[in-house]
N, C-alpha and C positions, 0 to 999 in steps of 0.2 A: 592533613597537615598537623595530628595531632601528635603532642609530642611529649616526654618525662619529663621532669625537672632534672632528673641528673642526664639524659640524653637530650639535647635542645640543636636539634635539625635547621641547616640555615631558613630562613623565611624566605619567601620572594615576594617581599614587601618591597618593592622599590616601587613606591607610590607615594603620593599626599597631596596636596594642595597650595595653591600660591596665591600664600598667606604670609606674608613679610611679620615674623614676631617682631614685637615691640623688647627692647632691652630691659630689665627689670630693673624696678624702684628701691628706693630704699639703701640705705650704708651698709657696709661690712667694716667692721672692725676688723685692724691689724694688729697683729703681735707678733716680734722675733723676739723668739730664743737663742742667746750665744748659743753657736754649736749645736743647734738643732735645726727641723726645721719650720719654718715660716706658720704659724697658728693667727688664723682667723676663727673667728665667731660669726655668728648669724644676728641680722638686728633683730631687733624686740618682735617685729610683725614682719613676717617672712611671707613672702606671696610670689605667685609666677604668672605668665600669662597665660590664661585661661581661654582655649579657644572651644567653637559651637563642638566641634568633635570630640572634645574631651567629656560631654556628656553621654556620650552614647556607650563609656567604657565603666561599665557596673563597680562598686567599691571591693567586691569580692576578689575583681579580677589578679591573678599570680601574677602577670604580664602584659605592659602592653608596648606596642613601639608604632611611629609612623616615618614615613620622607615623605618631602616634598616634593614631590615627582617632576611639576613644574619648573623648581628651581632650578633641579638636579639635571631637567633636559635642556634647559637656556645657557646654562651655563657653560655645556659640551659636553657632558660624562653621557654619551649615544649608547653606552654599551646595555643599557637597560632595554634596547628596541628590540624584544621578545615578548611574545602575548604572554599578559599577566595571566588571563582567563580568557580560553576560545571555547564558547557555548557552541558545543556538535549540535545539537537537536535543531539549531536554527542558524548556523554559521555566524553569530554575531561574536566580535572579539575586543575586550580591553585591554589597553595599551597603554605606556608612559603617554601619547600622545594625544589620544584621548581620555586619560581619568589625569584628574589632578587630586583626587586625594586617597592613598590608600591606610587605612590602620589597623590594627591585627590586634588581640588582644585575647588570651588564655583563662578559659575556666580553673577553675582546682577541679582536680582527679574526685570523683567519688567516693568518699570516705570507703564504703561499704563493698567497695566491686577490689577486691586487688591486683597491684601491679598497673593500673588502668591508667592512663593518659587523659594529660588535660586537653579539652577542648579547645581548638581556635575558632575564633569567630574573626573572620576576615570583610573589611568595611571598603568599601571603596566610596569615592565622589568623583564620578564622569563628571562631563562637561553637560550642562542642563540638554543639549540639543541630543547629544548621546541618551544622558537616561531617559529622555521621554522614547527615546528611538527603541531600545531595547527593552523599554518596559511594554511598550505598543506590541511590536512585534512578538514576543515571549504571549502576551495577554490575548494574543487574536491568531496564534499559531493552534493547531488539533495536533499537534506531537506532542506537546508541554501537559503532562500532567498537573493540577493544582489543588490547593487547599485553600481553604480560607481559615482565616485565624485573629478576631475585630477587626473584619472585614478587609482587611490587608489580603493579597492573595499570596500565596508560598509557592513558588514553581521548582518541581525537581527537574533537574536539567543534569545534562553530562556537559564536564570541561573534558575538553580535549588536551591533556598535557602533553604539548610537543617533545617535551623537550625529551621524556621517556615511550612516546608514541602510546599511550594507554589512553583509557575515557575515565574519566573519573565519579562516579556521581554525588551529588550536590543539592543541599536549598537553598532556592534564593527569593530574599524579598526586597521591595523598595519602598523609601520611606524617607521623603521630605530630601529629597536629593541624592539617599544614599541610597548605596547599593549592599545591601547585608545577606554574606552567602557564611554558608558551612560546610564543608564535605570531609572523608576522613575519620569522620566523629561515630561513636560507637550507639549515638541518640541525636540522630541530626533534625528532627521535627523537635527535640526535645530541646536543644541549644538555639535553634534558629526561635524558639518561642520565648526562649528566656533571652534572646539577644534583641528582639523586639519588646517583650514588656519594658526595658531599660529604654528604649526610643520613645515609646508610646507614653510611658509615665515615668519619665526619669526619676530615679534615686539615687542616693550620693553617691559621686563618680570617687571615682579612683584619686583621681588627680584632685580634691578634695581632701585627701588625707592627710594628716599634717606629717608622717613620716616622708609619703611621695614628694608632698612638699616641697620640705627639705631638701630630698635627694635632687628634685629636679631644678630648682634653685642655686645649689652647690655644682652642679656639671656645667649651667648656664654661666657661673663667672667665667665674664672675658668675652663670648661670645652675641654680637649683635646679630641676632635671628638665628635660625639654624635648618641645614636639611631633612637632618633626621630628628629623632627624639626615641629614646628608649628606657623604659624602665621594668627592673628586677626584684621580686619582690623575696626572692630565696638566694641563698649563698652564691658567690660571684668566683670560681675559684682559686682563693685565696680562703684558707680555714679561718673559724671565726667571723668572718664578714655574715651580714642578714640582706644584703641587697644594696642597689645602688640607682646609678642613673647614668647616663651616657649621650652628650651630642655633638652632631658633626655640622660643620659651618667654613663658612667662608672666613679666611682670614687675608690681612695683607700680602701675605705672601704666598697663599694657596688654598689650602685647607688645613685643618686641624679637630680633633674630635678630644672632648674634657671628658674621662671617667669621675666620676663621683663614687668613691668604694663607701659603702656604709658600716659601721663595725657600733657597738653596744654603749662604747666610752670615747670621750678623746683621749683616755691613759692607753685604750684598746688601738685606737690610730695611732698613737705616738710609736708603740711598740712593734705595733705592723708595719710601718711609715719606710722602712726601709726595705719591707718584703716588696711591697708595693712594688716601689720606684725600680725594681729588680725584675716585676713580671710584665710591669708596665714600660718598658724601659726606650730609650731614644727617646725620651719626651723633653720638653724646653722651659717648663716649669712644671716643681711638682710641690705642693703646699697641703695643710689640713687645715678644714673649715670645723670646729667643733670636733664633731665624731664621724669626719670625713672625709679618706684620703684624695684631693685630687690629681689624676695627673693629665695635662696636657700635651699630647702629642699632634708632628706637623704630617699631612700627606701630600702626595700629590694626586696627579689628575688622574693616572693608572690606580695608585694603591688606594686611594680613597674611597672606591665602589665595594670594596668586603667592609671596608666601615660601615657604612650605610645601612649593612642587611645583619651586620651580627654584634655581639658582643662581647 
C-alpha cells in the first residue's frame, strides 16, 4: 500500500473506532470584509481533541487519516462490508464489523534510495474479543513464521486481497489493543520496527504539531465529532498550498466533509480563496481561518463513502 506523494492510491481505510469526539474549546474570532470573503483568526491557544491513537502516529509521519468504522456502519453506509484484511495462512478476517478502529499513516520516502515510496503503516483496533482471538490463534499456529522484536512477537502472514484475488505478504504485530501490520513496503521488518518503537516508547505524535494543529482545528469548525479525519502534510492540488486537513461528519441534514487548504499567508489564502471555491465547488460555505482556506461541502449517503477514503 505504499504510495508517492505525487501518486496517492485510494486507501481502504474504512475503519476506526467509536469514539464520539468532543467539540473543540475555545473562540474564533470573526471578520468580514466588504466584498470579500469572511476571515477568521485562530484563538490565542489552539488545541483539538486528542485521542489514545493519535499517539501511535510518529511526528515524522507525511500522512495520516482514520474513520470511524463504528460510526460509519450504525449509521447505514453497509457498502464498507468487504474484508479489510483476510489472513490466508490461518483464515482469520477483519472487518467493518469487527474492528472499530483503523488508522493508516505514511513514512517519508528515503532520502537516499530514489523515486522510492513512502511507507504505510496501517493500524487497526478489533474489538478486544477479536484481538485476543487472532493474536492466540496467529501465536499457536506452525504455518506463522515469527520474530521477536522487545519481546513483542512479529508474524509474517499473507492477506488475501479479494478484491484482486492475489496474497499479499505482510508483518504483523499486536500491541495494547492494536493491531500494527505493514506489507507493500520495500523494508517491512524495517517499518514494522519503527512503527512499534513509537507504541512501545512514544515520541511526539504528529498530531502534536502545532502546524497539524492548526490544520486539524481549522477543518473541525462546524462540525460536532466526525467519521473520518485526515491530514496532508504536502501540496493539496492547488499550487502553493503545503497541506491541509479534512473531515467528514454527520450534519443535520446528512453529511458534509470541511477541507482545511493550508497556504504560507493569509495574503496567500485571500489570493487563492477564489481558486479554491472553484475546485472545491458546490459547497454551502466557504470562509478563511488565518492562512486557511475552508470549504464546506453537503453529501449524501451514496456520495459520502469516496469522502471517507480520499482526499
Amino acid at each position: 500500500m505504499a504510495r508517492t506523494k505525487a501518486k496517492r492510491s485510494k486507501m481502504t481505510i474504512a475503519m476506526s473506532f467509536a469514539i464520539v469526539f468532543g467539540v473543540l474549546s475555545g473562540g474564533t474570532l470573526f471578520v468580514v470584509f466588504s466584498g470579500g470573503p469572511t476571515i477568521e483568526h485562530f484563538p490565542s491557544n489552539v488545541s483539538i481533541p486528542f485521542q489514545p491513537w493519535m499517539t501511535l502516529i510518529p511526528a515524522d509521519a507525511v500522512e495520516a487519516a482514520c474513520v470511524n468504522l463504528t460510526a460509519v456502519y450504525n449509521i447505514g453506509i453497509h457498502a464498507l462490508e468487504f474484508p479489510l484484511i483476510r489472513i490466508f495462512n490461518v483464515g482469520y478476517t477483519l472487518g467493518i464489523q469487527n474492528t472499530t478502529l483503523l488508522a493508516t499513516y505514511y513514512l517519508p520516502a528515503p532520502a537516499n534510495v530514489p523515486n522510492a515510496n513512502s511507507s504505510e503503516i496501517i493500524i487497526f483496533q478489533p474489538t478486544p474479543m477479536v484481538y485476543r482471538t487472532l493474536f492466540n490463534g496467529l501465536n499457536e499456529s506452525n504455518l506463522i513464521y515469527r520474530q521477536m522484536y522487545h519481546s513483542i512477537p512479529i508474524f509474517t502472514i499473507y492477506n488475501n486481497i479479494t478484491g484482486v484475488k492475489t496474497l499479499q505478504i505482510g508483518e504483523m504485530a499486536f500491541f495494547n489493543g492494536y493491531v500494527i501490520y505493514v506489507q507493500r513496503s520495500q523494508n517491512l521488518m524495517g517499518d514494522i520496527e519503527t512503527a512499534l518503537n513509537q507504541a512501545i516508547n512514544p515520541g511526539p505524535s504528529l498530531f502534536q504539531n502545532s502546524t497539524v494543529i492548526h490544520a486539524v482545528y481549522a477543518s473541525l469548525q462546524g462540525a460536532n465529532g466526525y467519521l473520518s479525519l485526515q491530514y496532508v502534510g504536502f501540496p493539496v492540488q492547488i499550487s502553493g498550498t503545503y497541506g491541509g486537513a479534512k473531515v467528514v461528519y454527520v450534519d443535520g441534514k446528512g453529511f458534509a466533509a470541511n477541507y482545511a487548504i493550508g497556504f504560507d499567508s493569509l495574503a496567500s489564502a485571500k489570493s487563492s480563496y477564489n481558486f479554491v471555491v472553484s475546485v472545491y465547488h458546490g459547497g454551502f460555505k466557504y470562509y478563511i481561518i488565518d492562512n486557511y482556506v475552508v470549504a464546506q461541502i453537503a453529501y449524501n449517503s451514496t456520495t459520502v463513502l469516496n469522502e471517507l477514503e480520499t482526499f
